[in-house]
N, C-alpha and C positions, 0 to 999 in steps of 0.2 A: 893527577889531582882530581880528585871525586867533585864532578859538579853538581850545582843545586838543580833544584826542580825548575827557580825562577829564569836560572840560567837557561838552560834547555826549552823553558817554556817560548820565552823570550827570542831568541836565535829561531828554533822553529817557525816561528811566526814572523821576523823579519826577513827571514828565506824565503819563506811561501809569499810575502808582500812583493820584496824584488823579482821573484821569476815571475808573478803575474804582472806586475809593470814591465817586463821584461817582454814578456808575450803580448800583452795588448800592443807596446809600441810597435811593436813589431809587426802584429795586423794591422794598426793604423797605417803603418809606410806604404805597406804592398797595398794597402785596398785603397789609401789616400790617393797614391800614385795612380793608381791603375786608374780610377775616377777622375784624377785631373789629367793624363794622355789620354780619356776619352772623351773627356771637355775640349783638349786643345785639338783632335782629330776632327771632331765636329765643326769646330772654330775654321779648320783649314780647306775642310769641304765647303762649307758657307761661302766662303771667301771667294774657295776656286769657281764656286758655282756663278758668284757676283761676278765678280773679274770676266768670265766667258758669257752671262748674259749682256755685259756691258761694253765687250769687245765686240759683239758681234752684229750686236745695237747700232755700232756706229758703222759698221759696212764698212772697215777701211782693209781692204783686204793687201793695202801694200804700205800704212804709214802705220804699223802699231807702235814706233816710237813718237807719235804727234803727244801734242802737248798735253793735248786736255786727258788725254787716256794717262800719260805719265803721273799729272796732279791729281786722278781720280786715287791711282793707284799706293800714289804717298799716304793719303788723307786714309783709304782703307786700314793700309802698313800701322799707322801709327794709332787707330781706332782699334785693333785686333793685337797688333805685336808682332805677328805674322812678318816675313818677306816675300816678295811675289815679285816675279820675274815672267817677262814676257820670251819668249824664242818664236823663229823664223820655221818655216815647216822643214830644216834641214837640222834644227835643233841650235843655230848660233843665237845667241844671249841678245835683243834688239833692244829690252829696257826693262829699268828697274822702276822697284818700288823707294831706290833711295832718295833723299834728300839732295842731295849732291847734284849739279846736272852729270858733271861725267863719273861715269857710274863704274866701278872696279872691275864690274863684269860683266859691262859691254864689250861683244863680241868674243864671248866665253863660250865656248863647246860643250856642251851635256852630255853627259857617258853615252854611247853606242846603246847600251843594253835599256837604260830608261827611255832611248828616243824610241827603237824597235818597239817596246810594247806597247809606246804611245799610238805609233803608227798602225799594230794591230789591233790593239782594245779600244784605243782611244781615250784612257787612265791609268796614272798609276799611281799607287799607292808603296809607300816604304821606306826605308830607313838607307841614306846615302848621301855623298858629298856631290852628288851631279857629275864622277868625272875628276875632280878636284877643282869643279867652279868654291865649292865651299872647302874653309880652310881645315872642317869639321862635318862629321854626321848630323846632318836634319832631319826629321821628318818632314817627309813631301807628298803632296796630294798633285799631281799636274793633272789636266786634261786640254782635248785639243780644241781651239778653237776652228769654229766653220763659218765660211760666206754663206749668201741668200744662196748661192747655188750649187752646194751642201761641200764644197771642196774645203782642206784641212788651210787655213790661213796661218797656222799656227798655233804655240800651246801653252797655257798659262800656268806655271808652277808655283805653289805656294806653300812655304817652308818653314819651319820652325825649330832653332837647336834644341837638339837633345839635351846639352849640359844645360839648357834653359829650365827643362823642367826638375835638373836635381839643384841649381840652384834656386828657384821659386819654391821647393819643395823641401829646401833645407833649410829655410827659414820658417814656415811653419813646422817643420820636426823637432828643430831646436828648442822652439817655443812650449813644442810638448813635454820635451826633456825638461825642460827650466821646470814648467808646472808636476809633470813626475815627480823631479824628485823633491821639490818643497812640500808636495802631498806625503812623498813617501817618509820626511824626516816627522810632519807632522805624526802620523802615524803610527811611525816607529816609537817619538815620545810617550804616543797614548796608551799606544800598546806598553811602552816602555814603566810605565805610570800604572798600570792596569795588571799588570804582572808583578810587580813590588804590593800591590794592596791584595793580587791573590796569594804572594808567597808569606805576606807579614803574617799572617796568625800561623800557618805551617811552619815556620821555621821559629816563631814563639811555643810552638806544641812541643818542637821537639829538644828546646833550649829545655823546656817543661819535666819533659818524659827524662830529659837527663840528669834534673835534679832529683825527678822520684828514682831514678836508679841510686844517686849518693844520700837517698835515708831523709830529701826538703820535700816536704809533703804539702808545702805553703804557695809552692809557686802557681798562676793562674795564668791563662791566657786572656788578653784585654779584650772584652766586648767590643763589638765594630758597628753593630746595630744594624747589623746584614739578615735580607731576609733570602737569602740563597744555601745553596749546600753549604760552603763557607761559614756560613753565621751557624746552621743547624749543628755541625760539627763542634765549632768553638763552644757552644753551650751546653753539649753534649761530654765536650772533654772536660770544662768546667765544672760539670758535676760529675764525673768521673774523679776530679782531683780533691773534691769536698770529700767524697766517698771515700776515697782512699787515706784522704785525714784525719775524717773520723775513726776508721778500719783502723788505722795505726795508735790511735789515742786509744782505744779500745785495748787493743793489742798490750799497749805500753800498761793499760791501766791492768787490764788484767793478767798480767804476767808479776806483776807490783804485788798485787793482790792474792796470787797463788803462792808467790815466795812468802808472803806474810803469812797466810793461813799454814802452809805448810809448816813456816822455819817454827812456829810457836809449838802444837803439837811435839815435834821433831826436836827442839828444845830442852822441853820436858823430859820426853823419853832420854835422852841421852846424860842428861843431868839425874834424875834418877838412877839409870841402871849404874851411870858412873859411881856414884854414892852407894849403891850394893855391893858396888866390887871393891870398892879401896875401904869400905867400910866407915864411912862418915854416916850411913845412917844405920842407927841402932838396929840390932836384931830384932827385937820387941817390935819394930813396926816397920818391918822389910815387908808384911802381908799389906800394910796399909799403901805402902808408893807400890807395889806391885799391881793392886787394882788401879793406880794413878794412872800408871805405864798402858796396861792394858785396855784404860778405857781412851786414854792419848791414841792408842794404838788401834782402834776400832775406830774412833773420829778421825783418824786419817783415813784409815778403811772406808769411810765414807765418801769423804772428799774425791779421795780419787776416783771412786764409782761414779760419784756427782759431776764429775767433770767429764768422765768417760760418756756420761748420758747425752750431757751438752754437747759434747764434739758430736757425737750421733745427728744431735738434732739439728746441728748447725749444717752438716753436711749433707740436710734433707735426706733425713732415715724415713721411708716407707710408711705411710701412714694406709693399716690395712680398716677399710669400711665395712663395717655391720651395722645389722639393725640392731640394737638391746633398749630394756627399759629405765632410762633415766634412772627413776623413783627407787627401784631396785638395788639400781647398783650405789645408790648414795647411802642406801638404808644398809647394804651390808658393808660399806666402808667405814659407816659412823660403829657398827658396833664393834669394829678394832679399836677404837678410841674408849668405852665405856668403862677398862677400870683408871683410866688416865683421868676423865669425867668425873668417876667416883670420887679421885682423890682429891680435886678441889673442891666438890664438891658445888660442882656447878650443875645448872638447871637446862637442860635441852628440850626447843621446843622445835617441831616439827610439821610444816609445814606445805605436805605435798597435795598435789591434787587426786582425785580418788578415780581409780583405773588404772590402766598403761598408761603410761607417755613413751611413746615411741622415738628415737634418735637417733642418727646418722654420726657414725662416728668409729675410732680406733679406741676398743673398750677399755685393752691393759696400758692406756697413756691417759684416754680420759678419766679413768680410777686416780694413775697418781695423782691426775689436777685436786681433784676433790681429795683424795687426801693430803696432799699438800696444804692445801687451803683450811682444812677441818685443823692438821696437827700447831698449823702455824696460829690459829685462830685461839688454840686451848693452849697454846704455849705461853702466849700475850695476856688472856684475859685475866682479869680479874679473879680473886677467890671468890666462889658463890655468885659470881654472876652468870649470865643465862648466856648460850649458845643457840641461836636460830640460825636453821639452816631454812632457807623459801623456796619451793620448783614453782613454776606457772608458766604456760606457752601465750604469745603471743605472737599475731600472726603468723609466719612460716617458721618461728623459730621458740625454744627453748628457752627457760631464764633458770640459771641457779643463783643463788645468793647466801654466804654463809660468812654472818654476824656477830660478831665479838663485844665484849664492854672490858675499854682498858685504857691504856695511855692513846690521847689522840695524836695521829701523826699528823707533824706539821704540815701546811697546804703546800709549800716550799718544794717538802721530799716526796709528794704525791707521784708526779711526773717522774721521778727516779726509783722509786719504791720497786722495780721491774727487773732494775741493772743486776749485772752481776755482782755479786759482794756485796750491792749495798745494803746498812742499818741504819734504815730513820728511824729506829728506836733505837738509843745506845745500850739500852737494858738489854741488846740483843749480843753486843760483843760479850755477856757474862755467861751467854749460855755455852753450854759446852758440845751439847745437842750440832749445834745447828752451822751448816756449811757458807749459807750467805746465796746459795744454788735455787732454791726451791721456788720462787717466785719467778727468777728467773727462766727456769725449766717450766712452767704452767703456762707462762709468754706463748713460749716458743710451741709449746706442743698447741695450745689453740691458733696461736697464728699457722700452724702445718695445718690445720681444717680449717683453714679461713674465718674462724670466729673473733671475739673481741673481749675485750675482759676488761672490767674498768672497777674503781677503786673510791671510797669517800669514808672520810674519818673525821667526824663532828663530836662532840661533847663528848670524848670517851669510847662513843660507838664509831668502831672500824668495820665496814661491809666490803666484801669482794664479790661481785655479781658477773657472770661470765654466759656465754650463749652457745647454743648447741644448734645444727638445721635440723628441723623435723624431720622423721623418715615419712613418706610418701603411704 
């Protein structure tokens, strides 16, 4: 079974918690331990060193079981924890630090090997039962006691069990376990908590991505108001997913849009030529639907070209940079339009500034703007009304403007007037001319030079003004 990320995330991190609870406990014990056997070693030096200033204080080089050295050695016993025992310079057991008067291990023998080293070093230090005076291992610190007249009177041993320090020391260990693992479930919660708010929007992205794979271009991922990677992502994909809504409504509309311009054309022709061959339309005027056919047949000719251009432009076709002069090339795309001009008989006025005007730009794309913009402007206007076209630069940049007097387009279809297909003048579905591409195609080729193009149509007068950068 394929796990999540949050899983993985999650686990990961609960692992790496426990082995490091894991390992600190575990330097706690050794380095706790170690520090309290070097507390209680201390303790039992102290003690032995009290014990033999205090034994030998009193000069009794033959009563070390007298009373008062017994009750000294209780009251020590039970201040410390310690055991302390007194022995005879032959090593026999003469008295205790018990409470008890008769003491378990009066007249208890001391192992041979601890009396020996006592007798040559005169201390010893180490881990043993005495012998089997004890019923377990102590630690024991003894040294020998001495009279004023330096002879060994005997040795005072002071002792402390070993299972002493692992049960004093398994009750704070416990105590760390206890707090461990309530630290570590806290933890784990948060962690547990903290990985569900990092997986929520990843595993919404991909619920997402899976509905743009079955054709729902709707679905979003929920803002979280993260100012982290997380958040920059999620707003990121959010507008990945507007974009690809749009891209498909786009899509949908312009596929809507081609089938219609196509099927019409396509129509025609086929209903026609059908009527040629089965003979429904008369012979007398086969020449007339024959130029029908043929001019259907060159408007699709178009189309197709026009859409071939768009795809070009859309998949950022090469825009090659020269310098040419504006004025020029406007003045010789207008006189392709002059017997068009003649025939309505409209007025052109002209408007350039006197000299070069130099521009930065791709000449054979910039031409069709302008004449795009010139053919569509004499296609709309008015009969006898006037055509102004205006050049003028301001500062680092170009202006062209080319002005019509005709039906004003609604303020409504301003903002749309660009799309593909669209006619904010319905006068435009009569023509036969025209693809629905052209305005379109002038978008795109100035937005490939980075320029802007903008549009206003008031009392009749419709203006398209668009921008060019100066050349240098």
């Amino acid at each position: 079974m394929r796990k999540s990320v949050f899983f993985r995330s999650f686990l990961v991190t609960a692992c790496m918690l426990i082995i490091c609870f894991v390992a600190f406990g575990i330097i706690m014990f050794v380095m706790g331990r170690s520090v309290m056997m070097q507390d209680k070693a201390e303790s039992l030096y102290t003690n032995a060193d009290e014990v033999k200033r205090f034994t030998e204080a009193l000069g009794t080089e033959t009563e070390l079981d007298n009373l008062v050295l017994r009750m000294n050695l209780s009251i020590i016993a039970q201040c410390t924890g310690n055991h302390i025992l007194l022995c005879d310079e032959d090593g026999s057991v003469v008295t205790s630090s018990d409470e008890t008067w008769v003491s378990p291990y009066m007249g208890s023998q001391i192992s041979s090997s601890v009396l020996s080293t006592l007798q040559e070093e005169g201390v010893y230090v180490g881990l043993t039962d005495l012998g089997g005076v004890y019923d377990g291992l102590h630690y024991v610190v003894a040294e020998s006691i001495e009279s004023y007249s330096g002879s060994v009177m005997g040795y005072v041993i002071v002792s402390y069990p070993s299972s002493g320090f692992f049960s004093a020391w398994s009750g704070f260990f416990m105590m760390f376990i206890l707090i461990a693992v309530a630290v570590l479930v806290v933890v784990v919660l948060l962690e547990y908590a903290h990985a569900r708010r990092l997986a929520r929007p990843l595993l919404e992205m991909s619920e997402a991505a899976h509905n743009f794979a079955r054709g729902d271009y709707s679905a979003r991922v929920t803002p979280y108001q993260r100012e982290d990677e997380i958040g920059t992502l999620t707003e990121a994909f959010n507008a990945m997913a507007e974009s690809l809504e749009r891209n498909e409504a786009r899509r949908q509309e312009f596929v809507a849009n081609i089938s219609h311009e196509l099927r019409t054309p396509m129509t025609s022709i086929a209903g026609f030529a059908d009527g040629l061959l089965d003979g429904t339309i008369p012979q007398s005027e086969e020449k007339k639907y024959l130029q029908t056919i043929s001019s259907e047949t060159k408007r699709l000719s178009r189309l197709v070209r026009s859409m071939l251009d768009v795809s070009r432009l859309q998949d950022g076709g090469q825009v090659r940079m020269q310098k040419f002069d504006l004025t020029e090339m406007v003045v010789q795309t207008l006189l392709n339009f002059e017997e068009r001009v003649n025939g309505k008989g409209m007025n052109v006025e002209l408007n350039v500034p006197e000299g070069t005007l130099s521009v930065m730009g791709d000449l054979d794309s910039l031409t069709r703007v302008v004449y795009n913009l010139i053919d569509n402007a004499i296609k709309f206007a008015g009969q006898g009304t006037d055509l102004v076209i205006s050049i003028w630069k301001e500062d680092d940049r170009a202006y062209t403007r080319v002005q019509d007097t005709g039906a004003t387009i609604p303020q409504s279809e301003l903002p749309l007037i660009f799309d593909r297909f669209h006619k904010a003048d319905h006068s435009r579905s009569m023509d036969k001319d025209g693809v629905g591409l052209g305005l379109y195609m002038v978008r795109q080729i100035l937005a490939a030079h980075d320029q802007d193009i903008f549009v206003t149509s008031e009392n009749g007068v419709t203006a398209f003004t668009f921008t060019l950068a100066l050349a240098e």
